[in-house]
N, CA, C and O atoms as a CHARMM CRD file, in Angstrom:
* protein
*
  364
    1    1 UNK  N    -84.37600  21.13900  45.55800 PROA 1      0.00000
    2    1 UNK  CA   -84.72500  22.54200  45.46700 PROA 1      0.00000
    3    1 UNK  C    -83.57600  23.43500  45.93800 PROA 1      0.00000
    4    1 UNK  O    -83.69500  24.59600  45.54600 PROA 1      0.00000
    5    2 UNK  N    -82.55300  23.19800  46.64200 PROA 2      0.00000
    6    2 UNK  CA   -81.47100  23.69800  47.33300 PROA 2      0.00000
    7    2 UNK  C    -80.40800  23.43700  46.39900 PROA 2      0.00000
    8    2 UNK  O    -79.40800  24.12700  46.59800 PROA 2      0.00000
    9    3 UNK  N    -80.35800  22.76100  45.59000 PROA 3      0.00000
   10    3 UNK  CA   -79.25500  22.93000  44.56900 PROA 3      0.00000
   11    3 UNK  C    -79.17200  23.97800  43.48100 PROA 3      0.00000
   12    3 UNK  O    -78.21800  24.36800  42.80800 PROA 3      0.00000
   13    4 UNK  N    -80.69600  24.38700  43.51200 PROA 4      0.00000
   14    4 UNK  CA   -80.68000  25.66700  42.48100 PROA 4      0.00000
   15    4 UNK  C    -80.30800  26.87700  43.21700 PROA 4      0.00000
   16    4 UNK  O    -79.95800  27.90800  42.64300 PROA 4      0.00000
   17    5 UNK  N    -80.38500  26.74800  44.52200 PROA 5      0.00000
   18    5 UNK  CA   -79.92300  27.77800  45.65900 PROA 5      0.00000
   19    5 UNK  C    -78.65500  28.17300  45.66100 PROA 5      0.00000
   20    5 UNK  O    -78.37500  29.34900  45.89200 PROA 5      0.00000
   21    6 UNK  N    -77.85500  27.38100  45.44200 PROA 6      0.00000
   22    6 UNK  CA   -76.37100  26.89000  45.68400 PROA 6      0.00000
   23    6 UNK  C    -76.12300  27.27400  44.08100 PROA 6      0.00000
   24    6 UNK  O    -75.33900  28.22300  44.11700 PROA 6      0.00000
   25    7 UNK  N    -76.35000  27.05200  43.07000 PROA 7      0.00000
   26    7 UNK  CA   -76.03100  27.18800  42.15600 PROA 7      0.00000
   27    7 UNK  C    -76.10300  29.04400  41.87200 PROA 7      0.00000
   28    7 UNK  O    -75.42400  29.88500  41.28300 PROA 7      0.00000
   29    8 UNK  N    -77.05600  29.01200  42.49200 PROA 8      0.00000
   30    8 UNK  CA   -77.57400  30.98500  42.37500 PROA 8      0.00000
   31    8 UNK  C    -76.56900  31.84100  42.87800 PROA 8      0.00000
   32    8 UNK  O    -76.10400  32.89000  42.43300 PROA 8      0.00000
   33    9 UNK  N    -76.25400  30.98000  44.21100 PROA 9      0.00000
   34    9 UNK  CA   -75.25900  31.71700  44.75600 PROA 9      0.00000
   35    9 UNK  C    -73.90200  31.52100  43.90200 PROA 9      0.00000
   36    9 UNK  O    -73.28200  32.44500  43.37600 PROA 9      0.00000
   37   10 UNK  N    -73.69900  30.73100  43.87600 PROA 10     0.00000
   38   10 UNK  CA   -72.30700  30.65800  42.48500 PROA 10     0.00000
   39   10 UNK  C    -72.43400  31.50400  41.57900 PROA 10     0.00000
   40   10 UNK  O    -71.57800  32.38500  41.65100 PROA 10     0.00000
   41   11 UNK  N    -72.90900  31.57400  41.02800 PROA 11     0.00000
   42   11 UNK  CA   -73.74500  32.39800  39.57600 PROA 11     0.00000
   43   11 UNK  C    -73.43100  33.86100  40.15500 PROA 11     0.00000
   44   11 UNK  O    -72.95700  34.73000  39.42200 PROA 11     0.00000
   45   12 UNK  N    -73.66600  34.04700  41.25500 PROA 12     0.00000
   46   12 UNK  CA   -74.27100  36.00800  41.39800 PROA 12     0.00000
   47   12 UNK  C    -72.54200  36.13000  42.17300 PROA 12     0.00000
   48   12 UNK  O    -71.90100  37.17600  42.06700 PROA 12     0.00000
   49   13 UNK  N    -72.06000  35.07200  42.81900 PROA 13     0.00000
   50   13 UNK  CA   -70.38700  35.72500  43.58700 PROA 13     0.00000
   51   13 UNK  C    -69.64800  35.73300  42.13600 PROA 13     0.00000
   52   13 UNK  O    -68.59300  36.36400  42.21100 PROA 13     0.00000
   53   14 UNK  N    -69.83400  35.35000  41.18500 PROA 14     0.00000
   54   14 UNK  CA   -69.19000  35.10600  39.91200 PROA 14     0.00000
   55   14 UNK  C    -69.58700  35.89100  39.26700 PROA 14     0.00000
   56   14 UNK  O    -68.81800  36.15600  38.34400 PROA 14     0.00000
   57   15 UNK  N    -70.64100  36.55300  39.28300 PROA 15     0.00000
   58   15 UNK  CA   -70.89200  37.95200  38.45200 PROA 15     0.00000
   59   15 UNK  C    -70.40200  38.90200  39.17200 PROA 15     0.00000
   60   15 UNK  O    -70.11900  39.90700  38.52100 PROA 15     0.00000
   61   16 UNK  N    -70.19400  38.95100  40.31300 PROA 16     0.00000
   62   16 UNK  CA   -69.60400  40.24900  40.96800 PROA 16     0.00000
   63   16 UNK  C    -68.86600  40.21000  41.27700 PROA 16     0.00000
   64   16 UNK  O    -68.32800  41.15800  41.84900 PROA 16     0.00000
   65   17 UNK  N    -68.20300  38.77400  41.05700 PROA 17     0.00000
   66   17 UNK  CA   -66.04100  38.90400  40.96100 PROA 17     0.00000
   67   17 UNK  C    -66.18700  39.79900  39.53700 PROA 17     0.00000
   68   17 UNK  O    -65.78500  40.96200  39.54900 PROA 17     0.00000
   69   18 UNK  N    -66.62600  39.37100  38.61700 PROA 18     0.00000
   70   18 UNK  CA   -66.30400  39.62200  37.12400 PROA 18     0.00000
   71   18 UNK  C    -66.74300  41.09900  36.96600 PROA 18     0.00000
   72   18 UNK  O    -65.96800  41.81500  36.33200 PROA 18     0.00000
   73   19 UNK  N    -67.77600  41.60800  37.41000 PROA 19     0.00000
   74   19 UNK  CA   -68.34900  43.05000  37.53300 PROA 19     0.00000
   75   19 UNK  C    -66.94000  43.81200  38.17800 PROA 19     0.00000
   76   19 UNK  O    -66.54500  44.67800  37.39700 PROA 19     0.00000
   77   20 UNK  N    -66.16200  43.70300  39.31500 PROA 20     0.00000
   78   20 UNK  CA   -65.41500  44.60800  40.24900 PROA 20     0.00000
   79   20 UNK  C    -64.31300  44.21900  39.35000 PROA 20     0.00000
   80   20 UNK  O    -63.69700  45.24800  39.07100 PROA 20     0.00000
   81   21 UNK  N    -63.67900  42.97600  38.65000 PROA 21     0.00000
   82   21 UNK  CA   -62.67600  43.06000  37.67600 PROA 21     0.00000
   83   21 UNK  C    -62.70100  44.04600  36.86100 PROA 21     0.00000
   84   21 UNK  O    -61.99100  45.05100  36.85800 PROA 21     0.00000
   85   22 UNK  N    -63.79100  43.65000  35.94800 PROA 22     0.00000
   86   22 UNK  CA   -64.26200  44.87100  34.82400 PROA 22     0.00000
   87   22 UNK  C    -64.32300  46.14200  34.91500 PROA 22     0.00000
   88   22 UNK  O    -64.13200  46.85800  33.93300 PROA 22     0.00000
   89   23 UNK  N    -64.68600  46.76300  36.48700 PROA 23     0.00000
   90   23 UNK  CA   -64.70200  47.72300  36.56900 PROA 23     0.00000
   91   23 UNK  C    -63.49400  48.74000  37.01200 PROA 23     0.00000
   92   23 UNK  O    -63.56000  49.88500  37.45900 PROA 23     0.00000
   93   24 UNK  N    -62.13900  47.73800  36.66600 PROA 24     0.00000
   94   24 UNK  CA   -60.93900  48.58200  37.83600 PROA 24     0.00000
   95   24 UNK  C    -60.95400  47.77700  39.10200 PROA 24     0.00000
   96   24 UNK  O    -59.88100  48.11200  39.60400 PROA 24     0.00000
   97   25 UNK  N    -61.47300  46.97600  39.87300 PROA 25     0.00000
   98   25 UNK  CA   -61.60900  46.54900  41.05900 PROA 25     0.00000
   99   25 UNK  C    -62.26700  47.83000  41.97500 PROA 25     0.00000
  100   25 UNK  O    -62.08800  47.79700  43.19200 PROA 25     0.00000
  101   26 UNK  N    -62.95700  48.84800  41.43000 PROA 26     0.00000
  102   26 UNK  CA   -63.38600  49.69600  42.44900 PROA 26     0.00000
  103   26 UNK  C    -63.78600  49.10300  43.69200 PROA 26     0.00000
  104   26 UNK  O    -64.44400  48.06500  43.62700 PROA 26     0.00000
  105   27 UNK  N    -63.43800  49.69400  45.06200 PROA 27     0.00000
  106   27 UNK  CA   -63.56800  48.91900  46.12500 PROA 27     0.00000
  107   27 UNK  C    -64.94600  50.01100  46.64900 PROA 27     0.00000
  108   27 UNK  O    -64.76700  51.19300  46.94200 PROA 27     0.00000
  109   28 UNK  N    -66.26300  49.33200  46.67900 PROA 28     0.00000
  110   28 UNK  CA   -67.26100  49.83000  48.01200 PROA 28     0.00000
  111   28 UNK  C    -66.97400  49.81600  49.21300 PROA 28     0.00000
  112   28 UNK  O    -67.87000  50.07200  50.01700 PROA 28     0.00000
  113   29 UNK  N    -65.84900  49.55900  49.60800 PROA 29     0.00000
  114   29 UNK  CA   -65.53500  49.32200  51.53100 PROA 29     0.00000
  115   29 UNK  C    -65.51500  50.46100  51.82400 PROA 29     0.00000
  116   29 UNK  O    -65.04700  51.28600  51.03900 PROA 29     0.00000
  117   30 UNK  N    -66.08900  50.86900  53.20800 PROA 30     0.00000
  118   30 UNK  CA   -65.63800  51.58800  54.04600 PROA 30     0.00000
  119   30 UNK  C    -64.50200  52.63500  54.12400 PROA 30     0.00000
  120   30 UNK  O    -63.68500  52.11000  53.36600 PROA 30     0.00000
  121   31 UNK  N    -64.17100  53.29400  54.37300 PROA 31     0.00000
  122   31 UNK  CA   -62.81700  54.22200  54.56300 PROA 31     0.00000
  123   31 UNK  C    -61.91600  53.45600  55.07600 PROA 31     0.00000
  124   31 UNK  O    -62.35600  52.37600  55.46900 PROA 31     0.00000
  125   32 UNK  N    -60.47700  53.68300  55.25400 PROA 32     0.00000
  126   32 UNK  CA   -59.87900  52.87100  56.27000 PROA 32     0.00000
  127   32 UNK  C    -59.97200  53.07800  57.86400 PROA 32     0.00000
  128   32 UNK  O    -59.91000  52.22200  58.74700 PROA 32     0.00000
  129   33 UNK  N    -60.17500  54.78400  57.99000 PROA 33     0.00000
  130   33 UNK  CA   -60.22900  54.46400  59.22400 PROA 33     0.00000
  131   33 UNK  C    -61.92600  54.03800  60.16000 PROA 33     0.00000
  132   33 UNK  O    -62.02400  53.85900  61.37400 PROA 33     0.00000
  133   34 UNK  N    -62.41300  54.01000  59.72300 PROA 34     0.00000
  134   34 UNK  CA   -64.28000  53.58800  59.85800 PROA 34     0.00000
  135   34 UNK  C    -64.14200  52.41200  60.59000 PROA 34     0.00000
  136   34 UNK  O    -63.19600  51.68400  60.28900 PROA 34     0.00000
  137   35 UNK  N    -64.86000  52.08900  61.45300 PROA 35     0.00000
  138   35 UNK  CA   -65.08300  50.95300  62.21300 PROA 35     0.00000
  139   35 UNK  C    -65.53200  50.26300  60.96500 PROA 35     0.00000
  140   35 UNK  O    -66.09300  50.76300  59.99000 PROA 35     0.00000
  141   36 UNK  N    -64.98200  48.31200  61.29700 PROA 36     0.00000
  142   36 UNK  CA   -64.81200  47.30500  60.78900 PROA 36     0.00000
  143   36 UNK  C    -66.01400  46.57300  60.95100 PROA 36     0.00000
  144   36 UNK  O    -65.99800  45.80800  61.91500 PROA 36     0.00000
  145   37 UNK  N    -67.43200  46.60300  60.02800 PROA 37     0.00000
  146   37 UNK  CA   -68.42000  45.72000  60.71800 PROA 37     0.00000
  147   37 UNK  C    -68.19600  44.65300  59.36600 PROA 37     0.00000
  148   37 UNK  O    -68.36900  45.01200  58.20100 PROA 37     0.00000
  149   38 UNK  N    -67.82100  43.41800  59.73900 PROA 38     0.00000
  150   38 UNK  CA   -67.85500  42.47300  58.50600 PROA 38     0.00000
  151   38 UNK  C    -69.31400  42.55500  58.18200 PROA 38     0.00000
  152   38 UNK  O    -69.43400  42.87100  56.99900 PROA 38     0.00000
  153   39 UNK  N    -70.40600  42.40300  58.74100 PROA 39     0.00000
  154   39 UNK  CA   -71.44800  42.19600  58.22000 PROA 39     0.00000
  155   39 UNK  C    -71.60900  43.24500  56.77500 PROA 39     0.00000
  156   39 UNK  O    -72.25400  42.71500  55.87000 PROA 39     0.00000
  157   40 UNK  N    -71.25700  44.19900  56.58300 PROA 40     0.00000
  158   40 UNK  CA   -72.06400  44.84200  55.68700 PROA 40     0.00000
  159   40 UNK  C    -70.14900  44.91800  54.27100 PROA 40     0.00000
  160   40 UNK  O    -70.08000  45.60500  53.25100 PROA 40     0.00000
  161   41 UNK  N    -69.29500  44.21200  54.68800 PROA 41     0.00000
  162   41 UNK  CA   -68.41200  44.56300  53.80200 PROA 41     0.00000
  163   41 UNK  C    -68.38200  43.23100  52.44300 PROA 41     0.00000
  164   41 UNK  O    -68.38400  42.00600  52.55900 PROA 41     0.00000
  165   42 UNK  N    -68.35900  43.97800  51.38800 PROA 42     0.00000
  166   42 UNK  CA   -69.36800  43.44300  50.30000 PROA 42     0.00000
  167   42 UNK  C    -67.86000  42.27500  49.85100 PROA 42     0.00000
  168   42 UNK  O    -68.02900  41.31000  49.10600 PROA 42     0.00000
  169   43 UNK  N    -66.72400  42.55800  50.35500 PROA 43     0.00000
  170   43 UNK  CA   -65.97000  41.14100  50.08800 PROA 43     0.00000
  171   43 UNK  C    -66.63800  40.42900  51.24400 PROA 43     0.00000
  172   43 UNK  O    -67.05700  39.33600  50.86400 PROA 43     0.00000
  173   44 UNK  N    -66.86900  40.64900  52.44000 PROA 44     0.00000
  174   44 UNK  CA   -67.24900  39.01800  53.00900 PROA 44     0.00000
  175   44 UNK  C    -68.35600  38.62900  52.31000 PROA 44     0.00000
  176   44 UNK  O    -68.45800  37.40600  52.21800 PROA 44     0.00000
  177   45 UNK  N    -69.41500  39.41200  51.66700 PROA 45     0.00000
  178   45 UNK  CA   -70.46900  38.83400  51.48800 PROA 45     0.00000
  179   45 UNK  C    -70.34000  38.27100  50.14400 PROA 45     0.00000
  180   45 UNK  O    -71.27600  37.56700  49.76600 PROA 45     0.00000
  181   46 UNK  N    -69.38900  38.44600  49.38500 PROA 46     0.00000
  182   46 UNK  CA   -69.27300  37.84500  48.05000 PROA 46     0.00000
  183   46 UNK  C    -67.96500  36.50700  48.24900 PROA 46     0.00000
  184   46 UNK  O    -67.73400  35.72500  47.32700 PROA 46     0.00000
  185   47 UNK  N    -67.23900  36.44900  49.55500 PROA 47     0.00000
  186   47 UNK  CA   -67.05800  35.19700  49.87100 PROA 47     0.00000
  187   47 UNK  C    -67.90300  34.37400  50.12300 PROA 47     0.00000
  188   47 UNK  O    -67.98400  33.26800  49.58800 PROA 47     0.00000
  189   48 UNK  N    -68.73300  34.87900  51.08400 PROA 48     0.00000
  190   48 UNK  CA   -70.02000  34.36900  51.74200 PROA 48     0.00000
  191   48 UNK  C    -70.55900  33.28100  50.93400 PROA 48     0.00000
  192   48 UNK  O    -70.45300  32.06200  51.07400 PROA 48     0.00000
  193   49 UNK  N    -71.20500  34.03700  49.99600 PROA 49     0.00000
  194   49 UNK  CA   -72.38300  33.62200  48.83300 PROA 49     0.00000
  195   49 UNK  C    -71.37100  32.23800  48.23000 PROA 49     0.00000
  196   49 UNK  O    -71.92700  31.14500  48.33700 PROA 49     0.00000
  197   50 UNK  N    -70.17100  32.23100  47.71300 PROA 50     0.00000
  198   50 UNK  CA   -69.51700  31.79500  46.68300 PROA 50     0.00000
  199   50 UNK  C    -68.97800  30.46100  47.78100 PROA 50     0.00000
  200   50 UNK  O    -69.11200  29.32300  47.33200 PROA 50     0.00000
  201   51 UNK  N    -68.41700  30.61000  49.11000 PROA 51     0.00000
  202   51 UNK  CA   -67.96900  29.83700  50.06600 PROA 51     0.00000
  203   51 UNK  C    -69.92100  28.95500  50.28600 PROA 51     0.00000
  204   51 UNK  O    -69.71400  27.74400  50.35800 PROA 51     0.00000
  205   52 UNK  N    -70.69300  29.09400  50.33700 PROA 52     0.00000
  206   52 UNK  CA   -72.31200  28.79100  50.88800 PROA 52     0.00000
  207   52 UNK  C    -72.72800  28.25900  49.93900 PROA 52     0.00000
  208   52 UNK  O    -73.62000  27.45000  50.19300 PROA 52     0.00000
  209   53 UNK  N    -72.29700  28.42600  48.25400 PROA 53     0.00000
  210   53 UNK  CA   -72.69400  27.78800  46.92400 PROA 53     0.00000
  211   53 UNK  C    -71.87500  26.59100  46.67600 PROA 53     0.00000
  212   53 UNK  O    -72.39000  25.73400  45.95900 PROA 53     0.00000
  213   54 UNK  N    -70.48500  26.33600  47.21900 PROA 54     0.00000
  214   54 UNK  CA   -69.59300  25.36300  46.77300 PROA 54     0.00000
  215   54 UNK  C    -70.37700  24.77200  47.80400 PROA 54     0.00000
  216   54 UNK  O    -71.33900  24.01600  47.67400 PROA 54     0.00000
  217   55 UNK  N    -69.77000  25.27300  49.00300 PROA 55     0.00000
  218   55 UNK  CA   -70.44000  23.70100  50.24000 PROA 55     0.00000
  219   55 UNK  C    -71.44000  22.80700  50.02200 PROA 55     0.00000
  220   55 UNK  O    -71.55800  21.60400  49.79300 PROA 55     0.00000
  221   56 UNK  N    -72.52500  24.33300  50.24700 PROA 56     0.00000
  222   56 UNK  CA   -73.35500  23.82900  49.75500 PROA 56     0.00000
  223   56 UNK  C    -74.03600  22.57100  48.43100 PROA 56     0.00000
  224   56 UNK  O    -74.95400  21.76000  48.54600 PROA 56     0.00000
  225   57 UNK  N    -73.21500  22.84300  47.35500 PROA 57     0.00000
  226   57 UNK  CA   -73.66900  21.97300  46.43200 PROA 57     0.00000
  227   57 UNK  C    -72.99000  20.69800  46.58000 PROA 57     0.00000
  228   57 UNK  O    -73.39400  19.57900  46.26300 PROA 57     0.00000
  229   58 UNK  N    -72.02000  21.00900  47.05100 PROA 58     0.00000
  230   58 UNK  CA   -70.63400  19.34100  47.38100 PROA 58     0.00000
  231   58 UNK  C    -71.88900  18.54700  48.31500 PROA 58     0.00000
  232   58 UNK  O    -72.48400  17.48900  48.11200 PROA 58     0.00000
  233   59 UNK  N    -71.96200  19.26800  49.09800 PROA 59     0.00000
  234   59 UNK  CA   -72.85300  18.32400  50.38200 PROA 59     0.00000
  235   59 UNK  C    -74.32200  17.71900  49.96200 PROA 59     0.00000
  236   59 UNK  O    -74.75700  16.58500  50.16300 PROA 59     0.00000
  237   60 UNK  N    -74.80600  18.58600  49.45900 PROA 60     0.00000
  238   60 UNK  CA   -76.33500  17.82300  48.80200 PROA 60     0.00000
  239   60 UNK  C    -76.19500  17.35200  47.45400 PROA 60     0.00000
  240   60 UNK  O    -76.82000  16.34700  47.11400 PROA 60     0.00000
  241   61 UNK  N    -75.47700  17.93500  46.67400 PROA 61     0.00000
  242   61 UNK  CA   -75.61300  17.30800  45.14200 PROA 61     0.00000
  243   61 UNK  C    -75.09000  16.05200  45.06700 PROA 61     0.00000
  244   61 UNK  O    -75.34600  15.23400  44.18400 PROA 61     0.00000
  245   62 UNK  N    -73.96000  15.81800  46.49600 PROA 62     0.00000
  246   62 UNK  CA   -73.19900  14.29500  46.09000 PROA 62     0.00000
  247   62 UNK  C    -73.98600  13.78100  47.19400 PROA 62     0.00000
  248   62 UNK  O    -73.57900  12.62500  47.31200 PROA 62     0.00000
  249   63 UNK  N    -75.12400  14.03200  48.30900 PROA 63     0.00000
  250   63 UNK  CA   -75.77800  13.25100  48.77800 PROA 63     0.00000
  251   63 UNK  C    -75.17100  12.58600  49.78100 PROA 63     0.00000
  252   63 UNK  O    -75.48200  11.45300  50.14900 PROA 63     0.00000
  253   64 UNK  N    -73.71000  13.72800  50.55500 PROA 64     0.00000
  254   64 UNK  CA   -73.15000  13.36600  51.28000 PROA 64     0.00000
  255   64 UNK  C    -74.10900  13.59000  52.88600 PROA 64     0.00000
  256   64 UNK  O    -73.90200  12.86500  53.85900 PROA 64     0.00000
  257   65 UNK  N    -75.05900  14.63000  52.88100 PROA 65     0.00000
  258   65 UNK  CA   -75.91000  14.90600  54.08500 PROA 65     0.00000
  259   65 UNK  C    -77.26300  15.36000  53.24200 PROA 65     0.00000
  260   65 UNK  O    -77.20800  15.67800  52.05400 PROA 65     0.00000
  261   66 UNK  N    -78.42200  15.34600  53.97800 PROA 66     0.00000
  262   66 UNK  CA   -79.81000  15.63100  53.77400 PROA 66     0.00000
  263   66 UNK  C    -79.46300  17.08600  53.67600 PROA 66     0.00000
  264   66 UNK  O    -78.69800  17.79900  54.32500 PROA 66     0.00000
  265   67 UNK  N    -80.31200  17.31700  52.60000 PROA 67     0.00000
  266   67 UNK  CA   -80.80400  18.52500  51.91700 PROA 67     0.00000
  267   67 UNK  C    -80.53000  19.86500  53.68900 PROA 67     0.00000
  268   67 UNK  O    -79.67500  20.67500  54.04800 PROA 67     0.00000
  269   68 UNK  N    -81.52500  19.46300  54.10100 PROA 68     0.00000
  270   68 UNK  CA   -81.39700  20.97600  55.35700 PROA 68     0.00000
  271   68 UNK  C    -79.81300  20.76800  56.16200 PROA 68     0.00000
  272   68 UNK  O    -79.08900  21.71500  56.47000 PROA 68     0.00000
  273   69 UNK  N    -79.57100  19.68000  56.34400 PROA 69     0.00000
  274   69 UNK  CA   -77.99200  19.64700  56.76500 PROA 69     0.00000
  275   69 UNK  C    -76.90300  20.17100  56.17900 PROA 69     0.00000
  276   69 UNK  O    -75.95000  20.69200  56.75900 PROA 69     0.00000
  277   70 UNK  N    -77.10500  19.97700  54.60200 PROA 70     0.00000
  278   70 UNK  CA   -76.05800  21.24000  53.78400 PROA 70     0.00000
  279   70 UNK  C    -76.64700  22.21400  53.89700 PROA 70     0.00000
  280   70 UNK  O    -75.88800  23.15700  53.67100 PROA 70     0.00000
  281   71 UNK  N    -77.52400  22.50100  54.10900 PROA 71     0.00000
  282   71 UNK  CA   -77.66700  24.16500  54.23500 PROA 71     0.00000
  283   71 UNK  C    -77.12600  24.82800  56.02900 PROA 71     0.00000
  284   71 UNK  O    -76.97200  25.93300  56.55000 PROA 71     0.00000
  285   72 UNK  N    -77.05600  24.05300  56.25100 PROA 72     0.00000
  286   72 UNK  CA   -76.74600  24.22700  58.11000 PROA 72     0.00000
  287   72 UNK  C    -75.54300  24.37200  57.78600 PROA 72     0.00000
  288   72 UNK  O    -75.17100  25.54100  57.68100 PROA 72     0.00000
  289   73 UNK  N    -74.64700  23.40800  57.54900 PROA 73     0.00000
  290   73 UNK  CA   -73.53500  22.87900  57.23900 PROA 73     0.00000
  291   73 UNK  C    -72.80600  24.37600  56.58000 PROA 73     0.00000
  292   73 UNK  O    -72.17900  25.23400  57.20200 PROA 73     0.00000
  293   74 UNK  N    -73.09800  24.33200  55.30300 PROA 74     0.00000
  294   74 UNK  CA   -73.18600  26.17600  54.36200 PROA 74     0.00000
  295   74 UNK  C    -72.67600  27.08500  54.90200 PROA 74     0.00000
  296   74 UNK  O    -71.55300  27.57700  54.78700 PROA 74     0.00000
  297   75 UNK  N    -73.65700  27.36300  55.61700 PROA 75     0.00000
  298   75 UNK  CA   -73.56000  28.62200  55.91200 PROA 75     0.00000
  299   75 UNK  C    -72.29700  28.64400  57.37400 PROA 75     0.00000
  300   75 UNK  O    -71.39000  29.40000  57.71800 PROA 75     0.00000
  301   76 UNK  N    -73.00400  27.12600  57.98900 PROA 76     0.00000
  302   76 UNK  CA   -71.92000  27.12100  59.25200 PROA 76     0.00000
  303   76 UNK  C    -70.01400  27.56100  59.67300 PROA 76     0.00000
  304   76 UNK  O    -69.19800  27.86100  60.54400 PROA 76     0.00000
  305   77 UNK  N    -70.34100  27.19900  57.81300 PROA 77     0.00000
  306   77 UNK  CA   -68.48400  26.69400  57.13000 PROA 77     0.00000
  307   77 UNK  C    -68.17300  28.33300  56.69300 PROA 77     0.00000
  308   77 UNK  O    -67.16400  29.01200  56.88500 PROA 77     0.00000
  309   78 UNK  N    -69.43700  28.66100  56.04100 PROA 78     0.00000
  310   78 UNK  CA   -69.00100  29.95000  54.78500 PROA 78     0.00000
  311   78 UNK  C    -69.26100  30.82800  55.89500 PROA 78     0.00000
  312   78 UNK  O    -69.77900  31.60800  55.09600 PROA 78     0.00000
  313   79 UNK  N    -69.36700  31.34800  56.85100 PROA 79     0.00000
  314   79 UNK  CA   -69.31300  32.21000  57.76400 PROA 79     0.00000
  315   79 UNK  C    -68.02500  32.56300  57.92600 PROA 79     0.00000
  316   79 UNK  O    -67.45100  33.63600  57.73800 PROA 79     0.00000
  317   80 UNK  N    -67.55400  31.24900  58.39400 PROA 80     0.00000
  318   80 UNK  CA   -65.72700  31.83100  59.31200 PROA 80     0.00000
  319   80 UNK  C    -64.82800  32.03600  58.05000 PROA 80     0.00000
  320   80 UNK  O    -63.92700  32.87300  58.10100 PROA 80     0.00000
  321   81 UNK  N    -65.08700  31.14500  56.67700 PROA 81     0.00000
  322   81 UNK  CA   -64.43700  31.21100  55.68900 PROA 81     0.00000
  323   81 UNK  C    -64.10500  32.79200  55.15100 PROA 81     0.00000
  324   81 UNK  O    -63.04400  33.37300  54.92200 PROA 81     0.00000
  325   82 UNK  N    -65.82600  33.28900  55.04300 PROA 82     0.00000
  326   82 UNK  CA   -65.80700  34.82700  54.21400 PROA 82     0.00000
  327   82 UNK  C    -64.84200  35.78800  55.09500 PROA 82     0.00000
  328   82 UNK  O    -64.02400  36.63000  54.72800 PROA 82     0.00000
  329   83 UNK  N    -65.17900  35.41700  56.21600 PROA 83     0.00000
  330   83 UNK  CA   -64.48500  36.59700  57.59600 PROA 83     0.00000
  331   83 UNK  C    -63.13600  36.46300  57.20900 PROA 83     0.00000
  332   83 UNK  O    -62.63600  37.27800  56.43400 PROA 83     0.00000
  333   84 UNK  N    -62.44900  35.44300  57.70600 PROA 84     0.00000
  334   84 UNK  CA   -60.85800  34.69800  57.11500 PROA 84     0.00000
  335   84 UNK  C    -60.34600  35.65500  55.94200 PROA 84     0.00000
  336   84 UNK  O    -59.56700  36.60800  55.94500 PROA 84     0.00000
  337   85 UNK  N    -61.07200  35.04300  54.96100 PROA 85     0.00000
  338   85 UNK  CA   -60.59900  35.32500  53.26600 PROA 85     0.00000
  339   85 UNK  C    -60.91200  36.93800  53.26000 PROA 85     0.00000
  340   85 UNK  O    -59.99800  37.69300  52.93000 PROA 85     0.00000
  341   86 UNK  N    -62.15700  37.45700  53.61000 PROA 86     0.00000
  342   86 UNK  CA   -62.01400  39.04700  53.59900 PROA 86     0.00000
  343   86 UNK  C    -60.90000  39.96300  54.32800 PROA 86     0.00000
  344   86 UNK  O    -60.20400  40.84300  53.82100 PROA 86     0.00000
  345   87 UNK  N    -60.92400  39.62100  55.31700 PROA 87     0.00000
  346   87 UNK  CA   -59.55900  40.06900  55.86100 PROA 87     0.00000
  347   87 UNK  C    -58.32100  39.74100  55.40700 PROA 87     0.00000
  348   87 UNK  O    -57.51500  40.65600  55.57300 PROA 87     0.00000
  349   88 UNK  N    -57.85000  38.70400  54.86300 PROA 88     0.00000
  350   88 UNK  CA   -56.80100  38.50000  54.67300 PROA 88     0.00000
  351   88 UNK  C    -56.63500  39.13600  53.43400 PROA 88     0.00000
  352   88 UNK  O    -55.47600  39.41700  53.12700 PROA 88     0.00000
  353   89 UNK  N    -57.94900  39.55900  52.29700 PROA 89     0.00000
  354   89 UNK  CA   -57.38800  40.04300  51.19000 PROA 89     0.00000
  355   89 UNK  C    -57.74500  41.34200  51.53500 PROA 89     0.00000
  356   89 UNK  O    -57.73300  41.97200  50.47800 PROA 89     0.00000
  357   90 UNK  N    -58.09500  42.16800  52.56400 PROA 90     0.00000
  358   90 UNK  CA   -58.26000  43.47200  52.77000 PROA 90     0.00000
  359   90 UNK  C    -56.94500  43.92300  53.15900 PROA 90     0.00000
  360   90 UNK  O    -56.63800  45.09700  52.95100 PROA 90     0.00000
  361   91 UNK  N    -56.04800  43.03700  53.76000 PROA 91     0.00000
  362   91 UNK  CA   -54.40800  43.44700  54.21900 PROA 91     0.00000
  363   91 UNK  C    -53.49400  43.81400  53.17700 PROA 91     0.00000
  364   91 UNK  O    -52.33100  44.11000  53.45100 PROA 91     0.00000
């Protein structure tokens, strides 16, 4: 049931890479000078999703850990990943 999860999330960070291409890359972030809350900045969360869909599916689809362990696992990984990768492409 968690592989269609993982797959969803692939599916929707891949429509909204392709949406912000299409559109110019218009950026929703913040101003520059605005306090920095990663939580609500829509590149971590479209790392997030896309970093939480790969793990995710590597780990349960190849049956490397039980179903709730890739999802632990997921999110555990795609947390520090989105933070990382958002910042580094916000520079």
């Amino acid at each position: 049931m968690l592989i269609q999860l993982y797959i969803l999330a692939l599916v929707l960070s891949a429509i909204i890479l392709a949406a912000s291409l299409l559109l110019g890359g218009s950026s929703v972030e913040e101003p520059y000078d605005a306090p920095r809350h990663q939580g609500r900045s829509m590149r971590f969360w479209t790392f997030f999703i896309a970093s939480f869909g790969i793990i995710g599916l590597l780990l349960d689809g190849l049956d490397l850990v039980s179903a709730g362990q890739a999802a632990v696992f997921a999110v555990a990984a795609a947390t520090p990943i989105a933070i990382l990768a958002s910042r580094a492409v916000s520079r």
